[in-house]
N, C-alpha and C positions, 0 to 999 in steps of 0.2 A: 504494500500500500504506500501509494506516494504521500508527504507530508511538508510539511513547512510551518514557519515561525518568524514574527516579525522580532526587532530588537534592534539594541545599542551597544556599539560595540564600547566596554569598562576599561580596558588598556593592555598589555599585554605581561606575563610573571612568565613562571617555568615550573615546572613543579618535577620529582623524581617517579621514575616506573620502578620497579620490585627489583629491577637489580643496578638501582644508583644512578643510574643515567638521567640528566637531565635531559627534562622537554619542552623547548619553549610554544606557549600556546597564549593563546587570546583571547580573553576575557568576556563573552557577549551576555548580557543583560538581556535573556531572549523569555518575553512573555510577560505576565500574562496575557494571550490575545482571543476577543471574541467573536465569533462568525457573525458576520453582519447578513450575509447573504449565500444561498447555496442556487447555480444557475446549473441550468439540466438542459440537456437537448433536445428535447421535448419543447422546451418552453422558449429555451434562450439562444436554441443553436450550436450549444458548446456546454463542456461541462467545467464548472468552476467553482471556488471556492473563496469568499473575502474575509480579510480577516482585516480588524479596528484593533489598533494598539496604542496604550498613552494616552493622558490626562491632557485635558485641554479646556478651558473657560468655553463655556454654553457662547458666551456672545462676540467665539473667536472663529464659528462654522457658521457658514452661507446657510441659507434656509433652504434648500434643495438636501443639501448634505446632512441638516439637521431634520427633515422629513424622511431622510435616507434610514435613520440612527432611528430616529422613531417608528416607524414602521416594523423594525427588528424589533424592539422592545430594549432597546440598548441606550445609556447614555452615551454622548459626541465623544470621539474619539478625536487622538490629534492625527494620527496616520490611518490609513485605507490601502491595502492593497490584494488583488487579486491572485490567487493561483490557480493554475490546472493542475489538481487532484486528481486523478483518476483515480475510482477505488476506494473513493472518499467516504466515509460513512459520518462524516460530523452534516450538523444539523443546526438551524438558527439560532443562537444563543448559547450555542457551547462556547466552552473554554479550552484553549489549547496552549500546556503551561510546557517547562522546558523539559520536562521526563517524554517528551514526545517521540526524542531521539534516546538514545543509548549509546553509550562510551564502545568505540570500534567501530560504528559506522563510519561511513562515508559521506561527504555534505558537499553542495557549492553553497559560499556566502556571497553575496551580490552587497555593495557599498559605492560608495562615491568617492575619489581619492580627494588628496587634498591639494588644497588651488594651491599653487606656487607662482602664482602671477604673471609678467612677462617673461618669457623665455628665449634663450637665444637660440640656433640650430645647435650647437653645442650639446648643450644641458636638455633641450627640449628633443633630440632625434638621433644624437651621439654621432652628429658628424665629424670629420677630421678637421683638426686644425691647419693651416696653410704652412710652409715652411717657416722657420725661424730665423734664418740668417739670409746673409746675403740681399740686406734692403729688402725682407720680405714685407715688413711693418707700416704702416699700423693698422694692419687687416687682418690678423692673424686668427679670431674667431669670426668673422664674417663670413655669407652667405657662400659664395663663390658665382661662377656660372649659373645663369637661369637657363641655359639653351642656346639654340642659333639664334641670332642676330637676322637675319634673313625668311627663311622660312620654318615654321608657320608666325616666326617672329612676334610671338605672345609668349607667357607663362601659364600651360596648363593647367586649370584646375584639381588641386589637389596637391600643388605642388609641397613638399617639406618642407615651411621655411618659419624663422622666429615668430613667435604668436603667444599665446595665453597657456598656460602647463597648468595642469591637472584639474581639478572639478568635472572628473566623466565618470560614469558608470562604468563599475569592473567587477568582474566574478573572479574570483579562486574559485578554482575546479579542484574537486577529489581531495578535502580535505576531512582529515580524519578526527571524530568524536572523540575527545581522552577522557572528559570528564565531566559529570551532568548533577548539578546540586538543584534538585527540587525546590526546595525549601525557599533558598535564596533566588531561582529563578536564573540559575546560570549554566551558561555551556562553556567549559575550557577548550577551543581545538587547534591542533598542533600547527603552525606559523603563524603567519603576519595576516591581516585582510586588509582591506582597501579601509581608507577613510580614520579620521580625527578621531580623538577619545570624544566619546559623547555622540557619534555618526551613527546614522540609522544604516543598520543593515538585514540581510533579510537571511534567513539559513533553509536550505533545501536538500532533499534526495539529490545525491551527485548523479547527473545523467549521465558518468564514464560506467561502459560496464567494467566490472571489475570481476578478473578469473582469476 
């Protein structure tokens, strides 16, 4: 059965396995979240599953969104997000807390990395830098060559060049479950994920198969 879970990712520790080895893992704040909505193919086209996570002031959601919450029999949430569950057995109004998953699974966490502002081609696409001697200067991290001068004598769409670095959406694939505290609403899992302490991210069944 596929699953999911909304959350925040708390920062990253390490904790040891049984025979002393350390493991660094990351901290998610995942849950508790409640089905705002279950769409069926039948009805909707596709089958799906939403889930509302996080406290939010009544007079901080549009009234569309707060007829949305009402209808479910749910107070306003601050997040909403959709998944395709297949195999789903949750129902409107359930609860989906972080024991959802178990320590040794497999997960993708989806986050937003963090903005680092302007960037050069350097730092933003790990281009090379031009030579250093011989009067190369004072160009030495700049663009280079856009192309011919001639023909089609433009800059292709798409081109690599200095721009805005990071704030995109990015998954870790195939990351593994070490540690799942109920109680406190936490998942520890082994590396790094996208996005700031305090970043919302989302934790899913890893679509790699794994043999």
């Amino acid at each position: 059965m596929k699953k999911a879970i909304i959350g925040r990712k708390a920062g990253m520790s390490q904790i040891f396995d049984g025979e002393g080895r350390i493991i660094p893992v990351t901290i998610i704040q995942a849950g508790p979240c409640e089905v705002a909505q279950v769409k069926t193919v039948e009805k909707d086209g596709y089958a799906a599953v939403q889930l509302a996570f996080g406290e939010v002031r009544k007079n901080k959601v549009t009234q569309p969104m707060a007829g949305h919450y009402k209808k479910a029999g749910l107070d306003p949430r601050k997040t909403l997000r959709e998944f395709k569950l297949e195999g789903s057995e949750l129902k409107v109004g359930d609860v989906v807390k972080a024991d959802v998953f178990a320590p040794g699974e497999q997960v993708d966490v989806t986050g937003v990395s963090k903005g680092k502002g302007y960037a050069g081609v350097i730092k933003r696409h790990g281009a090379h830098r031009t030579p250093e001697s011989h009067g190369g200067g004072p160009v030495h991290r700049h663009q280079g060559s856009m192309g011919s001068g001639t023909d089609p004598g433009r800059v292709f769409p798409g081109k690599k060049m200095a721009g805005h670095l990071g704030v995109e959406q990015m998954t870790i694939l195939n990351l593994e479950v070490v540690k799942v505290d109920p109680e406190l609403n936490m998942i520890a899992v082994r590396g790094a994920v996208p996005g700031p302490k305090g970043g919302l991210v989302t934790v899913r069944n890893t679509v790699k198969n794994n043999v």
